[in-house]
C-alpha positions in Angstrom: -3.7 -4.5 17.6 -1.5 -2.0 15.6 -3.4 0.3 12.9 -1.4 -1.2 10.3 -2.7 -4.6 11.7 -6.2 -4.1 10.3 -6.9 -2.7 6.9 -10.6 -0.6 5.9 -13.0 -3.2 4.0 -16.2 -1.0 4.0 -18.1 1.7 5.2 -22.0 1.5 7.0 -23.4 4.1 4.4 -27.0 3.9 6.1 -30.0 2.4 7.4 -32.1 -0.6 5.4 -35.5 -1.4 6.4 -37.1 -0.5 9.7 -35.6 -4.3 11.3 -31.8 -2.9 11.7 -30.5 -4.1 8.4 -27.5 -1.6 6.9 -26.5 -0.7 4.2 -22.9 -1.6 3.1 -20.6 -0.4 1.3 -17.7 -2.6 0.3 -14.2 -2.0 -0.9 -13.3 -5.3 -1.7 -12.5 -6.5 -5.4 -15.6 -8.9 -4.6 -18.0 -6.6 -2.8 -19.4 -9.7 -1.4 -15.8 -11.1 -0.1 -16.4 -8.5 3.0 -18.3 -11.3 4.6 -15.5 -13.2 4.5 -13.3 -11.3 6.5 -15.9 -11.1 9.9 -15.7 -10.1 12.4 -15.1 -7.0 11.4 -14.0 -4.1 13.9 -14.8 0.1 14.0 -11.5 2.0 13.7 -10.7 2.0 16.7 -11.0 -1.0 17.5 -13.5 -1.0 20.5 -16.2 -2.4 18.9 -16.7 -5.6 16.6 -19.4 -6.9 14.5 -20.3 -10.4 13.3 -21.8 -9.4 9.5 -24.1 -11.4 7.6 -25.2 -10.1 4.0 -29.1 -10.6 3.5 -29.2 -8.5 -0.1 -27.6 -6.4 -3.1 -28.9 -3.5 -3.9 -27.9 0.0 -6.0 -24.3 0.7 -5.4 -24.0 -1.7 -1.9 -25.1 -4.5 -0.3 -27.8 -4.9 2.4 -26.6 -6.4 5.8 -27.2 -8.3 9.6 -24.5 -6.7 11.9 -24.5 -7.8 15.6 -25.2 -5.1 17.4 -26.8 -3.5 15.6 -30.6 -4.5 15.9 -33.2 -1.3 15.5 -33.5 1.0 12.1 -32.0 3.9 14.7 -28.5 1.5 15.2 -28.4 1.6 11.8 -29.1 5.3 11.3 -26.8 5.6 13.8 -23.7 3.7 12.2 -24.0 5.5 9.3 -20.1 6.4 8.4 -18.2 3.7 10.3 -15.7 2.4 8.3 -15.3 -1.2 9.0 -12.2 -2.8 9.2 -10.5 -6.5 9.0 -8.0 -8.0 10.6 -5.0 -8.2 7.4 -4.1 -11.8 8.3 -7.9 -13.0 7.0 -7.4 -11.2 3.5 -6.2 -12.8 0.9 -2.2 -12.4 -0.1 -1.4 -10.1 -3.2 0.1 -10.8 -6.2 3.7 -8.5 -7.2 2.3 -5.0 -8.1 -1.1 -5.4 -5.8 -1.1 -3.4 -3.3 -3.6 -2.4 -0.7 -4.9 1.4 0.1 -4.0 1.4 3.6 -0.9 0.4 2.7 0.0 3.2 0.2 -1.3 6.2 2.3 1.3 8.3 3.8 4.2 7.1 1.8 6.6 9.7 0.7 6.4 10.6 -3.4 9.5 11.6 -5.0 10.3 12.5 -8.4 12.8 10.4 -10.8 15.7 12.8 -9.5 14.8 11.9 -5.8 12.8 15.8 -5.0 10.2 15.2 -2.4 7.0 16.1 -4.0 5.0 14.9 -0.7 3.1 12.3 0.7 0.0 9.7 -0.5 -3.0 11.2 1.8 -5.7 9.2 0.0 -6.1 6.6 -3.1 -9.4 7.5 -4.9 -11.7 5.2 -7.1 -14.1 6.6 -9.5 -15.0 3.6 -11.0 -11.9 3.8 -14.0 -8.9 3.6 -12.1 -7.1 4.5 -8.8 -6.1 8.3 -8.0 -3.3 8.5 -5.7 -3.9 12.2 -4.2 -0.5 13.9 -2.7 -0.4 16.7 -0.7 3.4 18.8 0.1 4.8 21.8 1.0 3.0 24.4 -0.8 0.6 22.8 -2.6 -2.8 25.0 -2.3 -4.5 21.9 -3.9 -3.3 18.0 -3.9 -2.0 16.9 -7.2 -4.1 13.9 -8.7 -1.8 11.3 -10.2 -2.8 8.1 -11.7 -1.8 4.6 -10.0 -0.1 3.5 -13.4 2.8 1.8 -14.2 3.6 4.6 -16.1 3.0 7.3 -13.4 4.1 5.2 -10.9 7.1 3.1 -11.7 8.4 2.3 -8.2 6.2 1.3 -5.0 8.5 0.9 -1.8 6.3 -0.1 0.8 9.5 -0.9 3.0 11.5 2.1 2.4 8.2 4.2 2.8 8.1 6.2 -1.0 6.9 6.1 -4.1 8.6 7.1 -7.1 6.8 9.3 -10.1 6.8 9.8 -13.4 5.2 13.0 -13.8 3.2 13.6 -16.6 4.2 16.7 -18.8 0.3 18.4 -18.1 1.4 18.3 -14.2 
């Protein structure tokens, strides 16, 4: 199955209990919705794991994975970011867009300049970060995912155009 295929739902952020539970950490609107989207499969695909949640806890969600079965599995998986096939998520509304699907588009100003390209969309609990890298850049430039900032998304046509803010 194609990258593009599968999309990154939540990471294994580390062991729970000594009876191979994990704990989960889910990127889902509803962190609980990752069940939902099972079987869920590492990045590259060569493994797959049936999930059942068993518990919410601080900042995650405490889970049964198959395969996983012993408190050193779990330690183990710690860092696998899980991912789900995109025809079991749910469709998005007109200016919804997923992650995956933003990262490595092109960002051009209003006049058309390459700036350079998405390498990650961050969430610190207010709002999305797009962070672009380019030519010369000695660190990426942080913009928000506004309307504003970001009046055109062209998933098709591969770019993104901005609206940069006078501070930039």
């Amino acid at each position: 199955m194609a990258a593009k295929d599968r999309v990154c739902v939540g990471v294994i952020s580390g062991a729970f209990g000594v009876k191979g539970e994990v704990r989960l950490k889910s990127y889902c609107a509803d962190p609980a919705a990752i069940s939902d989207y099972a079987p869920l499969y590492s990045e590259d695909g060569s493994r797959s794991f049936d999930l059942v949640l068993t518990g919410v806890l601080t900042n995650g969600l405490a889970a049964r994975m198959s395969g996983i079965v012993t408190r050193e599995d779990a330690e183990a998986a710690k860092g696998l970011r899980l991912f789900a096939d995109r025809a079991r998520l749910p469709v998005l509304e007109d200016d919804e867009y997923y992650h995956a699907d933003l990262i490595g588009l092109a960002v051009l100003d209003a006049g058309g300049n390459r700036i350079g390209a998405v390498k990650a969309v961050l969430n610190h609990g207010a709002s999305d970060l797009l962070e672009v890298l380019g030519p010369g850049m000695k660190a990426p430039l942080l913009l928000p995912f506004t309307k504003a900032v970001v009046p055109t998304v062209d998933i098709a046509g591969g770019r993104l155009i901005v609206d940069l803010p006078d501070e930039v």
